[in-house]
N, C-alpha and C positions, 0 to 999 in steps of 0.2 A: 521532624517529619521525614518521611522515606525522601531520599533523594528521584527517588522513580517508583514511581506506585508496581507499574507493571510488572518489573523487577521483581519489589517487593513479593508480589502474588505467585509469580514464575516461581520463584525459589521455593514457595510453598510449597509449592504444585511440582513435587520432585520425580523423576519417570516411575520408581514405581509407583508411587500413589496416582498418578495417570493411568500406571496397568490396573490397579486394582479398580478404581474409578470404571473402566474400560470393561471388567470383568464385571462390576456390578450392573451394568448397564447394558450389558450385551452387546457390546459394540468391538469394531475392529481395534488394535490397539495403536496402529499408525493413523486411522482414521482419530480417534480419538484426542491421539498426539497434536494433529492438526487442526481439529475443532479446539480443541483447549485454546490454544496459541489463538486463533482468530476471536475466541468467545470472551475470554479476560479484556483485551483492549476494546472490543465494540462495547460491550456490558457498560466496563467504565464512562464512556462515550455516553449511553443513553443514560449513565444515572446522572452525568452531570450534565446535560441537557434535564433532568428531572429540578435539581437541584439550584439551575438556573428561572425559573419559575417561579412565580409570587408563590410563598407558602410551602413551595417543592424542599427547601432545603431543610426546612423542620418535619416535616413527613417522612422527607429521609432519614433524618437524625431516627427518629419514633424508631422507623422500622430496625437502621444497623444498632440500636440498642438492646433489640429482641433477640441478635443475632451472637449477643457476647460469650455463649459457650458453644459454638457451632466449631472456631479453629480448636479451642482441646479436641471434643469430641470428635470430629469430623473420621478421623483414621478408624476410630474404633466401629463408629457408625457403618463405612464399608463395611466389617466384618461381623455386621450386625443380620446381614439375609433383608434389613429394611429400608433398602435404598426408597422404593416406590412413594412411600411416606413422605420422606425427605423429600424427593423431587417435584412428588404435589406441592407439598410447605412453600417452596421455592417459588414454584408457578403461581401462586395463590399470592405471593408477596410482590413479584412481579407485576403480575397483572392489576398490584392494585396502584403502583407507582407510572407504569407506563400505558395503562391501558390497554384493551383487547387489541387494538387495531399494530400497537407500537411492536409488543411483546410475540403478536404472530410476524410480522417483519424481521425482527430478531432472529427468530424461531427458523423459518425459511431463508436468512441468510446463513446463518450456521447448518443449517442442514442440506444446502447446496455445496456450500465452501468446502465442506469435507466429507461430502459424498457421504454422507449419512442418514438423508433422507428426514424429512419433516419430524418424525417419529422421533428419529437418532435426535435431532439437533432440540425439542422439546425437553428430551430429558436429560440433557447433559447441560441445557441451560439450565433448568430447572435445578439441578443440583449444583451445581457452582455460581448459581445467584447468593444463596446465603452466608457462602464460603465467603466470596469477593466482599460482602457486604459485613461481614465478621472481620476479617482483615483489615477491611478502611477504617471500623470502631477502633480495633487492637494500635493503628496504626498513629492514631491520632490523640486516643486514651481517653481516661474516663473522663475528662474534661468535655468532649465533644459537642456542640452546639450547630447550631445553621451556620456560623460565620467561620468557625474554623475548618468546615465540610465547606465551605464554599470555597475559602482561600486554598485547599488542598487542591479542589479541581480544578481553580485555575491554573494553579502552578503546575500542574501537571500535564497541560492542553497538547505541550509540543511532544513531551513521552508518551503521552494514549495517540496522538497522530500517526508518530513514525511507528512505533508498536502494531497499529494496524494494518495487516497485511493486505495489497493493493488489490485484490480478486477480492477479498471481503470487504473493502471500501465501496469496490463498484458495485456491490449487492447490494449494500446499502444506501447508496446515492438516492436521494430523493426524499427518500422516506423522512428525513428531518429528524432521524437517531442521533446524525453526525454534527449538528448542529451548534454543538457545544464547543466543536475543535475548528469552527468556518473563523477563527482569527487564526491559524494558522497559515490557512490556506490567504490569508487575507493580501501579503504582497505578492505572492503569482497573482492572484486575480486582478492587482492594482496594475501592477507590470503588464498583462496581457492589454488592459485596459484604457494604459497609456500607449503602448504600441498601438494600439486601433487607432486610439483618435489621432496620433502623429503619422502614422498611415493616410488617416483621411486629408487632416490637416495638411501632408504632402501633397496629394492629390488634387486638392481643392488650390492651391498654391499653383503646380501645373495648368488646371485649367485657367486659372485667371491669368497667367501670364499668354497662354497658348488663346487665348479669347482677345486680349491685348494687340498680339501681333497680328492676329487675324482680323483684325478693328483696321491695321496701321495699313495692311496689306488690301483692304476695301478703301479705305482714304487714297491710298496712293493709288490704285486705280481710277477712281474720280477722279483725283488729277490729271491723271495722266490723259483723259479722257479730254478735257478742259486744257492742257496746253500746248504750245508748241515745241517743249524742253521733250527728245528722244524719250518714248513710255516706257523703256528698258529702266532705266533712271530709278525712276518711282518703285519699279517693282524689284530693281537689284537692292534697294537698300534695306526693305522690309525686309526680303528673303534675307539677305545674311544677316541680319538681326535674330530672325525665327531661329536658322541653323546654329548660330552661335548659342542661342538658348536652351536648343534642342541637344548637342553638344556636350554644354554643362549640365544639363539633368542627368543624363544618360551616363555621364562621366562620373557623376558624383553616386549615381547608383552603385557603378559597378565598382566603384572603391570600396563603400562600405558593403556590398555581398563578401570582396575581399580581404574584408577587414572580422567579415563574423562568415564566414561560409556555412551556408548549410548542410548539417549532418542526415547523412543519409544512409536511413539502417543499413545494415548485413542483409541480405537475403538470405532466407530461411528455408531451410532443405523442406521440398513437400515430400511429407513421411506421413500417411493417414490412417488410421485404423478404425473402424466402424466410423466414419465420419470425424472421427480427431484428429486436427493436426499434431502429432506427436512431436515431432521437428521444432515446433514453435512451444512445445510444454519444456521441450528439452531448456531448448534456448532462456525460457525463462524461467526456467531456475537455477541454470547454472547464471545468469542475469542476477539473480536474488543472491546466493550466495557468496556470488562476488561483492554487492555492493554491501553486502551483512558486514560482513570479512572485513573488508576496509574501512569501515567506521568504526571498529571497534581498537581503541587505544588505551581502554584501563580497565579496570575490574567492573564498573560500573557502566560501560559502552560496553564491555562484551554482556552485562545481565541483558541490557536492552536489546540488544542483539539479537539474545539467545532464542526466542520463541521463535524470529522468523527463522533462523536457521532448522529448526524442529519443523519449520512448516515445511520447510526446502526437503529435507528427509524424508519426509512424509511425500511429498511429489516424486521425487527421485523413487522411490517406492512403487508409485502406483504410475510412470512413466517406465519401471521395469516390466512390470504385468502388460503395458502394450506391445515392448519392444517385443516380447515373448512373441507375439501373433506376428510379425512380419516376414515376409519372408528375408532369403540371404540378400539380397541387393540391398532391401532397405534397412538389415537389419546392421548393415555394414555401413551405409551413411547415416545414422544412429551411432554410431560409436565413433565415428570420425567425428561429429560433431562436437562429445565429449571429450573425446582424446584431446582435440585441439583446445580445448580452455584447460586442460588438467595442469598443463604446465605453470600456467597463472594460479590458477585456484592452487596448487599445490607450495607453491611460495608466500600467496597468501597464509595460506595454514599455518607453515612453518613463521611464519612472521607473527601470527597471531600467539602461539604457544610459548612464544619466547618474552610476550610482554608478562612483567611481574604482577603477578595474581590470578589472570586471564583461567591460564592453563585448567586449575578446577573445578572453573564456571565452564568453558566450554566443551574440554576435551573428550567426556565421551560423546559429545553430539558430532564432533568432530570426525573423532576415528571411526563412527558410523556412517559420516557419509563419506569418508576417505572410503571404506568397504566397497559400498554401494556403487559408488564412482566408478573406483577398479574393476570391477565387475561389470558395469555397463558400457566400460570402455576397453576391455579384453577382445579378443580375435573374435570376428563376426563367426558366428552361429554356437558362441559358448554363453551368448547372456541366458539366462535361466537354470543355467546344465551343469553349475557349479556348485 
């Protein structure tokens, strides 16, 4: 089996068969580019949430077995004029595995994510459901059953995770699509959730000791009340007891802040245009492409890689179309912004191109956004004018 299903699918899913895709469907072709990349790993996600379901994983089988001549044909099918077919077909097999409610959530997270509108994201699902589901048969072989689709999506939980790009995770949040990858997420949320209760557990710790001396600090005023021994006495010894105590909290707090200090973002240049923070679209993606960049260390970490990178280009893209509207002040701290991560990201690159195999997996997404980049980080008032 694929070492990374996503992978697997990406490499299918070559740019031009994205343009062509793009042309059939009338859609933009960086929009496109971008939907792809978020629609392959959510997809995956909702089919093995389907497949995790009493019964789910044999109805899956059913369906990717209908699908076994969809990867021949698929190429020819674009230059058939009968996309709309197709993309019914698709919807129709969807909707019977995920149901109405699941399949419109899909639908309007991809068609938010890459600004293509309910319409756009309907039918670029709708065509690359059968595709994805032809692949998973192809991938697994004629042998295919519920347990061998099930073993493949488990093993696949942490590759469809990271694969899904983080604005198309939080589209999805809720809806119970992602459902199939909450053991990934499983030690941050144990981790968050032992910080809590050792949080409280501290807290509760404080006030019992702070309830303690204030007990000690009431007794020894009774006494003091009751004897002839200086009432100074009674209340000096409580006090430096409390102070001693109050001391070592406060002490031990401020070691360990020093020992994990807290990170505290960058501030983000406010750059707005019709109400978009542009500055912070900037920021996160050159964000993404840095962390893309450095995870990837072989031929197989840069396929994983590869989609979010194409999603980053695809921003980088439609973060040039705002800078365009700015004027020269902002359009000048927009490119300072860039400028200053180019030096990293550019070493990145060059570090990335030099691992053995990398290079033919990534390099034209690469040199496209090397472009792009340079371009949007040239002398204010030339981005667009090039």
């Amino acid at each position: 089996m694929a070492t990374n299903l996503v992978s697997y699918i990406m490499q299918f899913l070559t740019p031009d068969l994205i343009n062509r895709i793009a042309g059939a469907l009338g859609l933009d072709r960086n929009d496109t580019q971008t939907g792809v990349a978020a629609t392959v790993p959510a997809l995956l996600a909702a089919l093995g949430g389907v497949a995790a379901k009493p019964g789910g994983a044999q109805s899956l089988v059913d369906t990717i077995k209908q699908q076994s001549n969809v990867v021949d044909n698929f190429g020819s099918m674009l230059g058939t004029g009968n996309s709309s077919s197709f993309v019914e077909k698709g919807s129709s097999l969807l909707m019977s595995l995920l149901g109405s409610r699941d399949q419109s959530s899909l639908v309007g997270a991809i068609g938010s994510f890459a600004g293509i509108g309910h319409s756009g994201g309907s039918s670029l699902l709708g065509m690359l459901a059968p595709l994805v589901m032809g692949l998973i048969g192809k991938q697994i072989g004629p042998r295919i059953d519920a347990g061998s689709l099930s073993n493949l999506f488990a093993s696949q939980k942490d590759q469809i995770a990271q694969a899904l790009p983080r604005g198309m995770s939080n589209l999805l949040g809720g809806t119970g699509l992602l459902d199939s990858l909450s053991s990934t997420a499983g030690y941050a949320t144990t981790a968050a959730e032992q910080a809590g209760r050792a949080t409280t557990a501290a807290a509760g710790q404080f006030g019992q000791y702070a309830s303690s001396a204030a007990r000690s600090v009431g007794t020894s005023a009774h006494r003091a009340a009751a004897s002839t021994t200086p009432s100074w006495v009674y209340w000096a010894i409580p006090a430096i007891v409390l102070g001693g105590l109050l001391w070592y909290l406060l002490s031990d707090q401020t070691t360990q802040v020093a020992q994990h200090p807290t990170v505290v973002p960058a501030q983000t240049q406010n750059i707005v245009v019709g109400g978009v923070d542009v500055g912070k679209q900037i920021n996160d993606s050159l964000g993404e492409i840095r962390t893309s960049l450095a995870g990837i260390t072989d031929a197989a970490s840069a396929n994983a890689a590869l989609p979010k990178l194409q999603e980053a280009t695809g921003q980088i893209d439609k973060v040039a179309g705002m800078v365009k509207q700015l004027p020269a002040d902002q359009r000048r701290a927009a490119d300072g912004l860039i400028a200053s991560s180019m030096a990293t990201i550019n070493q990145l690159f060059d570090k990335v191109l030099a691992i053995p195999g990398v290079a033919e997996v990534v390099r034209p997404t690469i040199e496209s956004l090397k472009t792009k980049l340079a371009d949007l980080s040239g002398p204010a008032g030339t981005v667009g004018t090039r």
